[in-house]
LODO-883262 format. One record per residue (C-alpha): residue number from 1; y, z, x. Coordinates in steps of 0.25 Angstrom, whole numbers, plus 2048, in hexadecimal, padded with zeros to 3 digits. Layout:
// residues N
REC    nr    c2    c3    c1
REC   NUM     Y     Z     X
...
END
This chain:
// residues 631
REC    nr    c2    c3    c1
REC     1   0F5   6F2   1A6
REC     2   0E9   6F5   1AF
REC     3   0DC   6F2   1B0
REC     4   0D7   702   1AB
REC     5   0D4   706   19E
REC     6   0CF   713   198
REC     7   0C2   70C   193
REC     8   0BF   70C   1A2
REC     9   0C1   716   1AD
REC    10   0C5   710   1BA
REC    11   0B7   710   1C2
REC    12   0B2   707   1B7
REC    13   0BC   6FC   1B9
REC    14   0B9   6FB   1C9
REC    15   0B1   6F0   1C9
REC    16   0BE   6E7   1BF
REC    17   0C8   6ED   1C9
REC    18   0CD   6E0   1D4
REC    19   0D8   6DA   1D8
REC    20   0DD   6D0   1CE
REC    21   0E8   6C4   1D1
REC    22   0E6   6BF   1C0
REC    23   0EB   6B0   1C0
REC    24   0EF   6A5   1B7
REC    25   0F3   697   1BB
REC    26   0F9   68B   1B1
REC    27   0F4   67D   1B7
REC    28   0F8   66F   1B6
REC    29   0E9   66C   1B1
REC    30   0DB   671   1B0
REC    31   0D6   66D   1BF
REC    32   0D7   672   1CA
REC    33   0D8   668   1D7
REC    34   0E1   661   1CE
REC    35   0E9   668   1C5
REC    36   0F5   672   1C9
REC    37   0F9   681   1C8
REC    38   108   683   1C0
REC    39   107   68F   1BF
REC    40   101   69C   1C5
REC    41   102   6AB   1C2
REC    42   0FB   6B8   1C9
REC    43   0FB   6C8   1C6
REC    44   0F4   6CF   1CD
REC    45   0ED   6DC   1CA
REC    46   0E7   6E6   1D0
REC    47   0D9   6EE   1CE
REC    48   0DF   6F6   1C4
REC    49   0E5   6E9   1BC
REC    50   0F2   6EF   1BF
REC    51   0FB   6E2   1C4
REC    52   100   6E2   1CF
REC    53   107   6D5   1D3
REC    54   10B   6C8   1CA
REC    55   10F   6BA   1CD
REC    56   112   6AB   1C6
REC    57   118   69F   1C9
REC    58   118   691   1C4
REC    59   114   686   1CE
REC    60   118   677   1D1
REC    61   10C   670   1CF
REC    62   112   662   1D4
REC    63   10C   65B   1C9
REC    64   10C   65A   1B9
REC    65   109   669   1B3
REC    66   0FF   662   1A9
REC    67   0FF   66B   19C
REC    68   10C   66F   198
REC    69   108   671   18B
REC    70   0FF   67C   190
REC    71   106   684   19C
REC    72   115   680   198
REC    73   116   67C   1A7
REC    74   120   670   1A6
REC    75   123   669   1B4
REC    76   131   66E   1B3
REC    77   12D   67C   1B2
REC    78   123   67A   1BE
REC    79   12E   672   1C6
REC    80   135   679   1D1
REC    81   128   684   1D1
REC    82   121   688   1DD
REC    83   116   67F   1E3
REC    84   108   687   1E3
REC    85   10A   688   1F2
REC    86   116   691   1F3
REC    87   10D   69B   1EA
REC    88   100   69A   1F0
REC    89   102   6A6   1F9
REC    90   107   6AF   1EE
REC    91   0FC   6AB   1E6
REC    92   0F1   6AD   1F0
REC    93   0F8   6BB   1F4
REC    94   0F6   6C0   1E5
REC    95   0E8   6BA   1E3
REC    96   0E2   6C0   1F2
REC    97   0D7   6C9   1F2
REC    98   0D8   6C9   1E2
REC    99   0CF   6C5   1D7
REC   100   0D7   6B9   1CF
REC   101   0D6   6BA   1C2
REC   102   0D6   6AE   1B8
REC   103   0D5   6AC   1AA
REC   104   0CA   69F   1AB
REC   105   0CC   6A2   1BA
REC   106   0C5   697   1C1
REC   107   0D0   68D   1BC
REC   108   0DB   696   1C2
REC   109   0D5   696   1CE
REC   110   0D1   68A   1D2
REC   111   0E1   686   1CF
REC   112   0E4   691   1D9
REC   113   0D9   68C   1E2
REC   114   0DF   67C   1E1
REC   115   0ED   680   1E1
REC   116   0EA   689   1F0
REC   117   0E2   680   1F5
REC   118   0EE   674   1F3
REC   119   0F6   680   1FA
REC   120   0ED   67F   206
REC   121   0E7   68D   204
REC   122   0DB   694   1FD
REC   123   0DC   69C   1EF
REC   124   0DA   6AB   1F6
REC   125   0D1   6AF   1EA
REC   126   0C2   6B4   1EB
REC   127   0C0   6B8   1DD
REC   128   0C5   6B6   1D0
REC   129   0C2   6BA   1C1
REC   130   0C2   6B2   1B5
REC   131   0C7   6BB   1AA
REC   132   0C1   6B0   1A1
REC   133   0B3   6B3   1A7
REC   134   0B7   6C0   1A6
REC   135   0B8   6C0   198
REC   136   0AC   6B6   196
REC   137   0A4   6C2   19B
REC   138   0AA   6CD   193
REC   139   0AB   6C5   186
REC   140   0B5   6C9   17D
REC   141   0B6   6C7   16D
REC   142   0BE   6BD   170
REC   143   0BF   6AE   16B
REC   144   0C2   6A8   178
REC   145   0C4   6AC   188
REC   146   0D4   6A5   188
REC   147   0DC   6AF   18F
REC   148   0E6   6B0   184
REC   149   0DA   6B2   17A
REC   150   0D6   6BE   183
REC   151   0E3   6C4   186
REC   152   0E4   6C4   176
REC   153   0D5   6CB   174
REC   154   0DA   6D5   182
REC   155   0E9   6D7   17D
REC   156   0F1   6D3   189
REC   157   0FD   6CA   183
REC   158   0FD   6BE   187
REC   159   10C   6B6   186
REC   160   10B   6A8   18C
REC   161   0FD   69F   18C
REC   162   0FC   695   19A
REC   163   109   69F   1A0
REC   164   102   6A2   1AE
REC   165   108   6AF   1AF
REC   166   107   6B4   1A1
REC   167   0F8   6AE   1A2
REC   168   0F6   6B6   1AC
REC   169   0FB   6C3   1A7
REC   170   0F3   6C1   19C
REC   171   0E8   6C0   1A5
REC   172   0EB   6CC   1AA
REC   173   0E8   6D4   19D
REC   174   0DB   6CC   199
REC   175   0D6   6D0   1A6
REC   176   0D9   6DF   1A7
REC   177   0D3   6DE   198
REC   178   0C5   6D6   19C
REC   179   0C3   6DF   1AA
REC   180   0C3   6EC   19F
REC   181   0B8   6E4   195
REC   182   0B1   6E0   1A1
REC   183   0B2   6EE   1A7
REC   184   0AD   6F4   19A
REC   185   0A1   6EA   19A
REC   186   09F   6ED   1A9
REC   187   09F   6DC   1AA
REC   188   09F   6D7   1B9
REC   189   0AB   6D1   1BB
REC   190   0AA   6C1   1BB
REC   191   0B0   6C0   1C8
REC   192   0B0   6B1   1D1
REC   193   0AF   6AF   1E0
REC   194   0B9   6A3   1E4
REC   195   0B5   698   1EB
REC   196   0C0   690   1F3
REC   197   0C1   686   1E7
REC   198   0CC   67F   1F0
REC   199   0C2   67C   1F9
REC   200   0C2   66C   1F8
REC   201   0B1   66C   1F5
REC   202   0B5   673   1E7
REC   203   0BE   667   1E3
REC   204   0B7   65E   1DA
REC   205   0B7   64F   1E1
REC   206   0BD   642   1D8
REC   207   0B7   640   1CC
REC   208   0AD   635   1CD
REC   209   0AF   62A   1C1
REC   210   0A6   62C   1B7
REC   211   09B   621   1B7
REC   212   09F   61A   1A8
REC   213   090   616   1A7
REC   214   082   61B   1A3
REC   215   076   61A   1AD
REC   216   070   60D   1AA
REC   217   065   612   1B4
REC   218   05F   609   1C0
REC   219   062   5FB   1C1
REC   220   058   5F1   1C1
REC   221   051   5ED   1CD
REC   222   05B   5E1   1D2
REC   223   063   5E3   1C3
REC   224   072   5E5   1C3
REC   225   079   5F6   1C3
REC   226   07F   5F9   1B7
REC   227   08B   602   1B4
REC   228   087   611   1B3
REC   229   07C   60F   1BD
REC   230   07B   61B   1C9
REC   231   07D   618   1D4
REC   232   07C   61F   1E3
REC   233   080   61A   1F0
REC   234   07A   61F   1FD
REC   235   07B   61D   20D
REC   236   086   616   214
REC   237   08B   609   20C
REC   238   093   5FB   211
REC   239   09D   5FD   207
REC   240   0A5   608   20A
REC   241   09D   613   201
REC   242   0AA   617   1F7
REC   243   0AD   607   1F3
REC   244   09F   604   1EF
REC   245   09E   614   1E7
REC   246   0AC   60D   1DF
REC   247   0A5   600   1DE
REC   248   09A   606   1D8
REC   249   0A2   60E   1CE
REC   250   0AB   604   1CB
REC   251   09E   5FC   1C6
REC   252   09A   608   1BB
REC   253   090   60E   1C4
REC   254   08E   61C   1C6
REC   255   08F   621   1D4
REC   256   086   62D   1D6
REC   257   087   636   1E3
REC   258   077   639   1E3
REC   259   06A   632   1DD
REC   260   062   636   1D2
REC   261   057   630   1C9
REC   262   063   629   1C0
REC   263   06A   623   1CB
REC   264   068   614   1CA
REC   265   06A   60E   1D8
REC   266   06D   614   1E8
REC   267   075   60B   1F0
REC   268   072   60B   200
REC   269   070   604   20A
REC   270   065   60C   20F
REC   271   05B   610   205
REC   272   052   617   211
REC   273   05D   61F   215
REC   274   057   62E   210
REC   275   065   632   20A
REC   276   064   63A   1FE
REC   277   067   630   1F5
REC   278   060   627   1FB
REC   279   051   630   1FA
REC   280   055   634   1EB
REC   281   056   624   1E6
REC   282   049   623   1EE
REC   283   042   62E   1E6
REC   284   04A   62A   1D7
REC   285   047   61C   1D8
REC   286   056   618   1D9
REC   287   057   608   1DC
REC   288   05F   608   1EB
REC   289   067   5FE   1EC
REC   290   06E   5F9   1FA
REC   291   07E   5F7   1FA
REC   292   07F   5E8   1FB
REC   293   076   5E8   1EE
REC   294   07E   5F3   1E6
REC   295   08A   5EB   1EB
REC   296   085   5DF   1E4
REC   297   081   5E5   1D9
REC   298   090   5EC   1D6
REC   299   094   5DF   1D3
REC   300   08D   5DD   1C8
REC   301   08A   5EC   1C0
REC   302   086   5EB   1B2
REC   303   08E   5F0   1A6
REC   304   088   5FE   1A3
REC   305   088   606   197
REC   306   094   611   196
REC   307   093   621   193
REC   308   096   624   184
REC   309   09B   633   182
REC   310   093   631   173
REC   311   086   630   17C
REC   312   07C   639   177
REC   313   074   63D   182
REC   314   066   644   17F
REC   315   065   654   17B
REC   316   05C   659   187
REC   317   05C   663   191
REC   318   05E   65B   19E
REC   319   053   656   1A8
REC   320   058   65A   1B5
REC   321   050   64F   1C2
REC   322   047   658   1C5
REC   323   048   665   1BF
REC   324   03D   671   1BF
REC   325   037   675   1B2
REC   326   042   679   1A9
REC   327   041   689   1A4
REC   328   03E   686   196
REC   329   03E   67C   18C
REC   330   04A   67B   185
REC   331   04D   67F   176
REC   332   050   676   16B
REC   333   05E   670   16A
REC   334   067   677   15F
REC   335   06F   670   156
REC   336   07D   670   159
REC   337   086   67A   153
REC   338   095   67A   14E
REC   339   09D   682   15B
REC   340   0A1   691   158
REC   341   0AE   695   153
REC   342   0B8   69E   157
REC   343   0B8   6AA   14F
REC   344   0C6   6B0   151
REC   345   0C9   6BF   151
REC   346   0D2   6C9   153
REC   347   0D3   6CE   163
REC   348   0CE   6DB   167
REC   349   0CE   6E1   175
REC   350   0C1   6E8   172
REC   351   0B5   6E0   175
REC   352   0AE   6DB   169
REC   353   09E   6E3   166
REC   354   09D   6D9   15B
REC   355   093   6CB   15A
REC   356   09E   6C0   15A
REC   357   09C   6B7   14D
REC   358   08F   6AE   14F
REC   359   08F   69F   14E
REC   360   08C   69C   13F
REC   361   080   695   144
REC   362   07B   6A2   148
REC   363   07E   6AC   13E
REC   364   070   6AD   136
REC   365   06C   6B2   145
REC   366   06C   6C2   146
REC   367   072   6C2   156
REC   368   07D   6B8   152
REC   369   08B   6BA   159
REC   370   084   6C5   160
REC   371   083   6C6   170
REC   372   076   6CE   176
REC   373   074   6D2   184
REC   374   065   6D5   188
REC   375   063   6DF   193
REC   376   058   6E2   199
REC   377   048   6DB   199
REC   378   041   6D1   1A1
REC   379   046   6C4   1A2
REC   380   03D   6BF   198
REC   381   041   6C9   18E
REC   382   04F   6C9   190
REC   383   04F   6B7   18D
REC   384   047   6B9   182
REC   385   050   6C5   17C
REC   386   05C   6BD   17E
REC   387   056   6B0   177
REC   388   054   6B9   16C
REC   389   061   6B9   16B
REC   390   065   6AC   16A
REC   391   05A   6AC   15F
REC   392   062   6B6   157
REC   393   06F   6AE   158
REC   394   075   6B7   163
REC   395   07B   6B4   172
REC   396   072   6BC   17E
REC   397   07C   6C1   186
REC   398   078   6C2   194
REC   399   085   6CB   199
REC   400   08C   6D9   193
REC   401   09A   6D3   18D
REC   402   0A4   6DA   180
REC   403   09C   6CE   178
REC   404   08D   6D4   179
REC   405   08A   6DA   16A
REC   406   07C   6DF   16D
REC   407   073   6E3   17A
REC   408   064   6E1   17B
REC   409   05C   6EB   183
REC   410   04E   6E5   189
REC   411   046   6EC   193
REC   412   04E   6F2   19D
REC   413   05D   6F1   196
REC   414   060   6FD   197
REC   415   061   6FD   1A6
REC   416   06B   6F0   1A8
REC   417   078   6F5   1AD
REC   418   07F   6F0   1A1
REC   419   079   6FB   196
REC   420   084   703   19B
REC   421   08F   6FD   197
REC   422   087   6F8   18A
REC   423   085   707   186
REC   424   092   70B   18A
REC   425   098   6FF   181
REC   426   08E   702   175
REC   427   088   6F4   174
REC   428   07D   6F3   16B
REC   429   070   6F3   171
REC   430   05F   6EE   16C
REC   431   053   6EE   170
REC   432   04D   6E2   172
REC   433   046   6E4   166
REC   434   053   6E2   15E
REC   435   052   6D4   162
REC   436   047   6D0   159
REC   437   04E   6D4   14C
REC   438   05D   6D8   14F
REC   439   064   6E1   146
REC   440   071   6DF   148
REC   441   07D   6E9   145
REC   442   08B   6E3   144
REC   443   095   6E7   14F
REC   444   0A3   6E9   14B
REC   445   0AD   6DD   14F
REC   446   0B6   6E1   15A
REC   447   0BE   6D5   15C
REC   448   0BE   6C6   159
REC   449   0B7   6BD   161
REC   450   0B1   6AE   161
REC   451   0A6   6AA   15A
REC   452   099   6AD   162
REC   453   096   6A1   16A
REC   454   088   698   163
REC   455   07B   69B   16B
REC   456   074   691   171
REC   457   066   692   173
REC   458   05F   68C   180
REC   459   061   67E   17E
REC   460   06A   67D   171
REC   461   076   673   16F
REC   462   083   674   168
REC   463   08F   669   166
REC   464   09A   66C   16D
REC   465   0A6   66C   164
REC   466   0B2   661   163
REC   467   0BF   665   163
REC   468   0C7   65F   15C
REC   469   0BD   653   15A
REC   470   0BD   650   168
REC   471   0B0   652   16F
REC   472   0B0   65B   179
REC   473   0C0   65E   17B
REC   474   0BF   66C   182
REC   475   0B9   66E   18E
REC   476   0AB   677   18E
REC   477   0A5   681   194
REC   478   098   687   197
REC   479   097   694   19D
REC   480   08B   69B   1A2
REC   481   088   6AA   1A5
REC   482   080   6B3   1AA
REC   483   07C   6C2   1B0
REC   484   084   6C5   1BC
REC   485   079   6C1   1C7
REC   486   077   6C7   1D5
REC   487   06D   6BF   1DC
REC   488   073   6B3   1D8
REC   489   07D   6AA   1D2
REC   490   07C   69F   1C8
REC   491   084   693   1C9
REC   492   088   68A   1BC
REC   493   089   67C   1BF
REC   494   08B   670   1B7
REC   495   086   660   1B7
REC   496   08C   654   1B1
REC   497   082   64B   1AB
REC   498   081   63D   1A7
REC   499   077   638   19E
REC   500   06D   638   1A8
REC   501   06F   646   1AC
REC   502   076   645   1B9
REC   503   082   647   1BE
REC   504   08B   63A   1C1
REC   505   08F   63F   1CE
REC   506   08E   64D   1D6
REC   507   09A   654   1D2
REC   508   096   655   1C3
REC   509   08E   65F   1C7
REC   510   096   66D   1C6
REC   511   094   67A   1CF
REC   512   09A   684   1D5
REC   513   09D   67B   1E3
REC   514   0A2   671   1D9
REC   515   0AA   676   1CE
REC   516   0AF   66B   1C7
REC   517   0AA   65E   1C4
REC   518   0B4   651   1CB
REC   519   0B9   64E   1BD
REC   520   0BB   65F   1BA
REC   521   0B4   65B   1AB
REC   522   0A8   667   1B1
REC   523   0AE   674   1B6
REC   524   0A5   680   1BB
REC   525   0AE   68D   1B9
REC   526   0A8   698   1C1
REC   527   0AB   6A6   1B9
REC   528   0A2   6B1   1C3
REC   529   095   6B4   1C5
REC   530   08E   6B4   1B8
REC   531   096   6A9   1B1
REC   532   09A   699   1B4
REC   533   0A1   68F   1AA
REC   534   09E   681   1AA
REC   535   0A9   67A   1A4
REC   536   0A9   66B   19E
REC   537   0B4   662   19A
REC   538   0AA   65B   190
REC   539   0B6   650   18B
REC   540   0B8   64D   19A
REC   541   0AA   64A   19D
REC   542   0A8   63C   1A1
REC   543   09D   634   196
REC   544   094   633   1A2
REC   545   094   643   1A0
REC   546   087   645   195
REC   547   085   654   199
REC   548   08B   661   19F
REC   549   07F   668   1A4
REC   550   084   678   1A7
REC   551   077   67C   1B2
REC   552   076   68B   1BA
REC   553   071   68E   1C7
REC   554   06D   69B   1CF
REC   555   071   69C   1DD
REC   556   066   6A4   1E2
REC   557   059   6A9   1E0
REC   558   058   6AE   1D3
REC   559   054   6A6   1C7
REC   560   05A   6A5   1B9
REC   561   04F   6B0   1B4
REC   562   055   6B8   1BD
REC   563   064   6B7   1B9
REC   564   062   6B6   1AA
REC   565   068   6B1   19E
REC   566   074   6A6   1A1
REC   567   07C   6A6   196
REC   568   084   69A   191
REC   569   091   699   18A
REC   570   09A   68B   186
REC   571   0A5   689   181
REC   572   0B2   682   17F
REC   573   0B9   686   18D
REC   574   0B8   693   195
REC   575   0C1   69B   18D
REC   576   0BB   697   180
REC   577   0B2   69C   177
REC   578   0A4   698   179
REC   579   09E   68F   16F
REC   580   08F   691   172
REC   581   085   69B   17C
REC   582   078   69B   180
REC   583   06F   6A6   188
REC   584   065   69E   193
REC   585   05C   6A7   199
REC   586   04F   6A0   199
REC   587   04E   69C   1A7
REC   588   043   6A4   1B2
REC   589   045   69C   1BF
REC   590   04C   692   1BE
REC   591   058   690   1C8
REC   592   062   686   1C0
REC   593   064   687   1B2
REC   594   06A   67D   1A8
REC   595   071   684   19F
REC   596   079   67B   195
REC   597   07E   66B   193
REC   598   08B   666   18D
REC   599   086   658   188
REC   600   08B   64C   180
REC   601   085   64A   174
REC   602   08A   63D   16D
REC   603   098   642   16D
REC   604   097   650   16C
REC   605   094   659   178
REC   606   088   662   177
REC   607   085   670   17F
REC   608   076   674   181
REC   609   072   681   188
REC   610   067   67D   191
REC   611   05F   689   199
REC   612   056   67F   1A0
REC   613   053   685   1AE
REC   614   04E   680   1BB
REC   615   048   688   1C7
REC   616   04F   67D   1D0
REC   617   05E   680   1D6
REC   618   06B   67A   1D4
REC   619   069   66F   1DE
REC   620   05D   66B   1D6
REC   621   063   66B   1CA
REC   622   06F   663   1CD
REC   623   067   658   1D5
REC   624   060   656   1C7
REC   625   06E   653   1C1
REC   626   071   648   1CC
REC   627   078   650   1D6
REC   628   076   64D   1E4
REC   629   074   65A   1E9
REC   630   071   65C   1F9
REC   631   065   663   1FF
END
């Protein structure tokens, strides 16, 4: 089946024509540096989608296959397989100078990447394209994103779930389908560039214990350490520096790699020294305290009180150290509501024109289910128009994707690139007056689709479901989008927060240099240029864990006036429907953006869309959070 259809000539599919090497794997686990590859299968294809080569073997991982249940991989099958070694070069033969293509790609490729670099070689892949994100941007009436659940809604036959190769047929189809919808919404194509994620600075280091403590606060001039206190250690040390670090964790303190205003002693032997730690204790106030005295003192460290995963931390938006004057202050806090449902439906390879069914909480609102892009105006205008939106019940769409119902023209619409393709496709188009009282003319249901997602205002709250009355069983996801950028890119990022706002230690904070927390429970997934997932394994998170703060960044010059609205959706897993979005496009100047929390509250875990900005830069914003940062 090639890529060309009649809908398109061939000219107006040059920009979705590449070399493809579409890939599925079947692992022993969910990470990476640990887990193994069973199972590989490739196709290639070339820029016409015709295939051109295929390939699939199973592998001897040399451990247990974990899930049988899942991949049907029994050690007996696996035995007598080939080790990923003797299949490295076959594989990178097929994957050279070729975009790799994945369904949730980043997964498949940093098991590739793992299982090369144990091979002694490098992945040989520069791009790859997440069909997943692919289909995040096109947005098809469908309930979920799961491949089998596209390959339904696309018509490609799928015969064996978890089977790498028929997996990866599949795949082929759902991606000859999603580069025809993206072509006929002229979307730019999600693509990644790859770092070398085998490099050895990618891999997460060793969990750190979790301290199983609250912060007491400072101890008392002369007074005893209590369990939970924090704790830094600076300059050189008599006892060898890692048997007085176990000494002190084996005592219930909490080790930290930095000093903040909630760390409760310094220990060195050199207060004068002018090391870091050693001038931010001086300005903080933080007691110092020489190592024969904390040496003393670990022989007798009081009983402290334990974290509670009921605690019910306070409903505000956080205080960062020193932070710059937020953009606006915060709306009022909704009450939480029920999660969407699923509406099922038949599947339809025509993209659906019609508002998805609105959350009953919306439906005395006339915009509800709907999704409105607003082209065109001054910044001012265009945030103002969108919040009018949200007024109404409807979801501001800041992209062209099949799921827009409805285009708002301000000053100047009709010259953005995208009327073309709007007017060719007959998307209904206003005025900006239409916005103050919407008449709304039904659209014709195409196709099934999900329930539309519940839209948050700046600053609103909902309860995270239970499944099954377990509180958070299923990982989570926050996804934020924006308008492809060309002056700059914007980087999501993520902090682990106790109850006083700070991370325990540096590497819960999340970035594109460090992926992955130690303890793998925060993931950031990188899906191209205008779109980045946090992902958080809320049932893993230690009790010291009171908050998931999700936070964006612009590498560059420009401001977050000057990109425009970031869009935020979250949700069940990446493939899932999204429970609840939110439009945040408030902000002027500012440099850093807090954009939503995942919070405990009692037992229950809370989301709140944040848009709180701040003129300062990354570095900034994570020394607030208690990362040590260098200069």
């Amino acid at each position: 089946m090639s890529l060309l259809s009649p809908a398109f000539d061939e000219p107006g599919l040059r920009d979705y024509a590449h070399d493809w090497a579409v890939l599925d794997v079947e692992t022993s686990g969910l990470v990476a540096r640990r887990d193994r590859v069973l199972s590989v299968a490739v196709v290639v294809l070339g820029p016409d989608g015709e295939q051109t080569e295929e390939f699939s073997t199973l592998l001897d991982p040399g451990c247990d296959p974990g899930p049988v249940h899942v991949h049907g991989l029994t050690a007996e099958r696996l035995r007598g397989a080939p080790v990923f070694d003797q299949v490295a070069s076959r594989i990178a033969e097929m994957l050279r100078d070729r975009v790799l293509v994945a369904h949730n790609a980043q997964f498949d490729y940093d098991f590739l990447a793992h299982e090369f670099a144990r091979a002694g070689t490098a992945l040989p892949v520069a791009r790859r394209l997440c069909t997943l994100a692919l289909n995040r941007r096109v947005d098809p009436p469908t309930e979920d994103l799961r491949l089998g659940t596209l390959a339904a809604h696309y018509g490609v036959p799928q015969v064996r779930a978890h089977d790498a190769l028929d997996d990866t047929r599949v795949l082929v189809g759902v991606l000859r389908a999603s580069l025809r919808e993206a072509a006929r919404l002229e979307l730019p194509l999600p693509f990644v560039s790859c770092p070398p994620r085998q490099d050895s600075r990618f891999a997460p280091r060793t969990p750190k214990t979790p301290c199983s403590y609250r912060n007491p606060g400072r101890p008392e001039p002369g007074g005893p350490l209590v369990q939970g206190m924090k704790v830094a250690i600076t300059g050189e040390t008599l006892t060898p520096r890692a048997e007085l670090e176990r000494q002190a964790v084996e005592a219930g303190l909490n080790l930290m790699a930095s000093v903040s205003r909630h760390t409760s002693a310094l220990v060195t032997n050199d207060a004068s020294s002018g090391s870091g730690k050693a001038r931010r204790a001086l300005a903080e106030g933080v007691p110092v305290l020489d190592e024969s005295t904390f040496v003393r003192l670990l022989g007798d460290v009081r009983p402290g009180t334990p974290h509670e995963r009921t605690r019910s931390p306070e409903v505000t938006i956080p205080s960062p150290a020193t932070p710059p004057a937020p953009a606006r202050t915060p709306q009022p806090v909704l009450e939480p509501t029920p999660p969407a449902a699923v509406l099922p439906g038949p599947a339809s390879s025509a993209p659906s024109t019609s508002p998805r069914p609105a959350h009953p909480a919306d439906r005395d609102r006339p915009l509800c289910g709907r999704r409105v892009l607003v082209l065109g105006g001054t910044h001012p205008d265009a945030v103002a128009a969108r919040g009018r939106i949200v007024e109404l019940g409807g979801a501001a769409a800041i992209n062209l994707s099949s799921s827009v119902t409805d285009v708002v023209l301000l000053e100047g619409g009709e010259q953005d690139r995208r009327m073309k393709r709007i007017t060719a496709l007959a998307f209904p188009t206003h005025e900006a007056a239409w916005l103050a009282a919407p008449v709304i003319t039904p659209l014709p249901r195409q196709g099934g689709g999900p329930m539309a997602p519940r839209v948050l205002p700046r600053g609103g709250v909902i309860d995270l479901p239970q499944p099954g009355g377990s509180a958070a069983a299923v990982p989570w996801t926050v996804t934020a989008s924006w308008a492809q950028q060309t002056s700059c890119e914007i980087d999501v990022v993520a902090f682990v927060v106790d109850e006083d706002e700070q991370v325990c230690f540096d590497e819960d904070f999340v970035f594109y240099g460090a992926p992955e927390n130690p303890g793998g429970t925060v993931r950031l997934h990188s899906d191209g240029p205008t779109e980045q997932t946090i992902g958080v394994d809320l049932a893993a998170l230690p009790p010291s864990a009171c908050k998931v703060v999700v936070a964006a960044a612009i590498d560059g010059s420009p401001a977050f006036g000057d990109v425009g609205a970031i869009h935020i959706s979250s949700g069940p897993g990446p493939s899932a429907a999204p429970l609840v979005q939110a439009t945040l496009d408030a902000a002027t100047t500012e440099r850093t953006l807090l954009l939503a929390e995942l919070y405990r509250r009692g037992p229950l875990w809370r989301l709140r869309t944040v848009g709180q900005g701040y003129d300062q830069g990354l570095d900034a914003l994570a020394r607030s959070y208690g990362v040590d940062v260098s200069d």
